[in-house]
C-alpha positions as CSV (number, residue, x, y, z in Angstrom):
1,X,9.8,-25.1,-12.5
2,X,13.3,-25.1,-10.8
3,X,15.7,-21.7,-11.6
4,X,18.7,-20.1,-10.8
5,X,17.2,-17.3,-9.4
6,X,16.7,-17.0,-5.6
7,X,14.7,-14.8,-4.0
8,X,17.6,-12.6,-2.2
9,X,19.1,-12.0,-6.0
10,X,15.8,-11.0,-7.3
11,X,15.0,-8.8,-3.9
12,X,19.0,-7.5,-5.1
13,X,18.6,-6.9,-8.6
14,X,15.1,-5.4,-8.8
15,X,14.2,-3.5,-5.6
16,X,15.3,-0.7,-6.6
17,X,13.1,0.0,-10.1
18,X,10.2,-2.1,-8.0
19,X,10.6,1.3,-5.9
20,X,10.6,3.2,-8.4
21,X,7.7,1.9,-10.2
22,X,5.5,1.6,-7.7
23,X,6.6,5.5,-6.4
24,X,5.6,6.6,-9.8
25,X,1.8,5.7,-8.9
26,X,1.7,6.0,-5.3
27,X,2.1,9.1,-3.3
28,X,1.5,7.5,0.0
29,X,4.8,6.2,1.4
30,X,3.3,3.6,4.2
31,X,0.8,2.3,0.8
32,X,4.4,2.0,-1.0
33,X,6.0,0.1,1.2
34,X,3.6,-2.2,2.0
35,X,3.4,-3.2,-1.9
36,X,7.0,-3.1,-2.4
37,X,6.5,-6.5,0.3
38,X,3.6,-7.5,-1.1
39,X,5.0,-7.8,-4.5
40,X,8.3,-9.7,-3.4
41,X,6.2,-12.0,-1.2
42,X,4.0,-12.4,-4.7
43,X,7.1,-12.9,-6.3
44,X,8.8,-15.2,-3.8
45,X,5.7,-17.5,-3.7
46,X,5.4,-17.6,-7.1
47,X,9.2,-18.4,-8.5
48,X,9.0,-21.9,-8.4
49,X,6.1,-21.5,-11.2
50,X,8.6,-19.0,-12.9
51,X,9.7,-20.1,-16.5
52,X,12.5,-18.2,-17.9
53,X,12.1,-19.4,-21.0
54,X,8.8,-17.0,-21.4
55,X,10.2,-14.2,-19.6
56,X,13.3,-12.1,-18.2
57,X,13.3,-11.8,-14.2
58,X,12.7,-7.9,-14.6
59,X,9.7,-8.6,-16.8
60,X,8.4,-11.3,-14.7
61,X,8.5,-8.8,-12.0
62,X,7.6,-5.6,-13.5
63,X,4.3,-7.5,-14.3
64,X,3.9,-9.0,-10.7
65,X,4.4,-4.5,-10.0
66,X,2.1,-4.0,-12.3
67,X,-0.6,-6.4,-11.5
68,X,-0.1,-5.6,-7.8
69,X,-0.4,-1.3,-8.4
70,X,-3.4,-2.0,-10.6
71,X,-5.2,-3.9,-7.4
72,X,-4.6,-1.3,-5.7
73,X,-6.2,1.4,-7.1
74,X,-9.2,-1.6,-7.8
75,X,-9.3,-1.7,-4.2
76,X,-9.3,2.0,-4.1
77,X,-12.0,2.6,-6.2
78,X,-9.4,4.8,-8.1
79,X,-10.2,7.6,-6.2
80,X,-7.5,10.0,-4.9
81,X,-6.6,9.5,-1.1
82,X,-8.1,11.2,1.1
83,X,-4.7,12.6,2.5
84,X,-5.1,14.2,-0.9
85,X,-8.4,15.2,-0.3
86,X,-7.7,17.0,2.9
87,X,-4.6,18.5,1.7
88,X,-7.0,20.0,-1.1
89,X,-9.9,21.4,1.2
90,X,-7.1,22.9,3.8
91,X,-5.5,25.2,0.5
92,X,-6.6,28.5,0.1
93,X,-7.4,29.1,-3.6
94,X,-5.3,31.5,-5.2
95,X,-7.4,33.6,-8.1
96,X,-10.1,30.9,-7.6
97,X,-7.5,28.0,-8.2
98,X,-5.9,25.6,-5.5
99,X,-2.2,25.4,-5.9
100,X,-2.5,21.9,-5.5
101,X,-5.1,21.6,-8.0
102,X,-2.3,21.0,-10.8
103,X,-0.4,18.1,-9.0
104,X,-3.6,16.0,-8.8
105,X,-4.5,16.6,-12.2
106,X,-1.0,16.1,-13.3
107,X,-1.1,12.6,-11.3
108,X,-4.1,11.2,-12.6
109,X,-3.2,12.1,-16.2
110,X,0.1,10.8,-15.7
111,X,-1.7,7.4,-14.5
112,X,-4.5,7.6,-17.2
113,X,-1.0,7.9,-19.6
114,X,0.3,4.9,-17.6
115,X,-2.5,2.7,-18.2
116,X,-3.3,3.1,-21.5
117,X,0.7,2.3,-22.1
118,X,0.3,-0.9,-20.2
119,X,-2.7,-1.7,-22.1
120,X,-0.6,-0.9,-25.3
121,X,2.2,-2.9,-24.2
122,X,-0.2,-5.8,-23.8
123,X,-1.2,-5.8,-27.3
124,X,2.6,-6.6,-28.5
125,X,3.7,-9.4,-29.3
126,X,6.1,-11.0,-26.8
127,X,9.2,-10.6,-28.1
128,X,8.8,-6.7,-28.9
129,X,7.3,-6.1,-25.4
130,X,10.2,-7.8,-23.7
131,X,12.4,-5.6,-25.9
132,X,11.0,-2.2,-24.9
133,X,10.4,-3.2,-20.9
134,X,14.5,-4.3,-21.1
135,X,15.5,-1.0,-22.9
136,X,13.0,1.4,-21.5
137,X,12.4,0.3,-18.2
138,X,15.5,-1.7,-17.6
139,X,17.6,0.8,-18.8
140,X,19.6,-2.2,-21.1
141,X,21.6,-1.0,-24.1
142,X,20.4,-3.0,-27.4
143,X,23.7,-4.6,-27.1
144,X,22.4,-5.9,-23.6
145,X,18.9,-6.6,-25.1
146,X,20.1,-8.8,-28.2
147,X,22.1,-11.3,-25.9
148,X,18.8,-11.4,-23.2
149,X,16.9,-12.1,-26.3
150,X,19.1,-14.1,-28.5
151,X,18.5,-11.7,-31.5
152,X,21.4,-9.9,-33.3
153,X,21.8,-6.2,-32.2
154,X,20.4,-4.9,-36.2
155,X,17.4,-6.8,-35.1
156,X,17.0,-5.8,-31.7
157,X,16.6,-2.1,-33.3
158,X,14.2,-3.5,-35.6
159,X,12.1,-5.0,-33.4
160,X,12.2,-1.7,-30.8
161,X,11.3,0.7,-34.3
162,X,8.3,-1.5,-34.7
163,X,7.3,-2.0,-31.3
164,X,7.4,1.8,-31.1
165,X,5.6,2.4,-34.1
166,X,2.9,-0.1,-33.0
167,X,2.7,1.8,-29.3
168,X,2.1,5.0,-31.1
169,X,-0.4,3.8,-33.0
170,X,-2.1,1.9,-29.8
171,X,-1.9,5.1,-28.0
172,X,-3.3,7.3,-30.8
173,X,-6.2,5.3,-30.9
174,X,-6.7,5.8,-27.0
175,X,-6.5,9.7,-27.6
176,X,-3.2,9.9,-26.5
177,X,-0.7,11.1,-29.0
């Protein structure tokens, strides 16, 4: 399907929180940058199949990010790496604790968090997922929401209370809250 989007606006407009996303579950900056490209060169190949009638660019893409991190660690076996690893075995414990210890537990409860959210987000229903990824990870003001959507802003709020509510709930259920 033909769009409007080309591939340098999407590159423009998204880089950025594409970065950000994917440095919020990576640590290693080579591992980064390679899929910061390989999601672009997902993307790029893929926009002619791109419908924006299902879905805004950044949520088209923050999936693409999504899908692309998450093949990663399946790749990885989800195990730390090993620059991890040896930064852990070179630390001298202090009182019988690493000082690093913290930050890797920190990091993979931040991406247990992370996943069940996605997994959460899944379970919404279009409209109310699109919602949250354009306020929360978009940064849009419901004004800027209602008009990507084509809802008023009173239902825009609606839609992000319930959405919310149903997230909380998902994530209670996984143990989290």
């Amino acid at each position: 399907m033909s769009t409007a989007i080309t591939p340098e606006a999407l590159y423009r407009d998204y880089h950025e929180k594409v970065e950000r996303y994917i440095s919020s579950h990576v640590s290693d900056m080579q591992d980064r940058a390679d899929l910061k490209q390989q999601v672009f060169v997902n993307a790029i190949a893929a926009l002619d199949g791109y419908d924006p009638s299902r879905a805004a660019p950044g949520t088209w893409l923050y999936a693409i990010t999504r899908n692309a991190v998450t093949d990663y660690y399946r790749r990885r076996g989800r195990s730390p790496e090993p620059t991890e690893l040896e930064e852990l075995d070179r630390m001298e414990p202090q009182n019988g604790v690493s000082s690093l210890s913290g930050d890797v537990d920190s990091r993979l409860l931040r991406q247990e968090l992370l996943e069940a959210l996605a997994e959460a987000l899944e379970q919404l229903p279009e409209r109310e997922r699109n919602i949250v990824i354009f306020r929360f990870y978009d940064g849009l003001s419901a004004q800027e929401t209602a008009m990507r959507v084509g809802v008023s802003y009173a239902n825009v709020r609606v839609l992000q209370h319930n959405a919310m509510r149903k997230l909380r709930r998902c994530l209670g259920e996984a143990g989290i809250f």
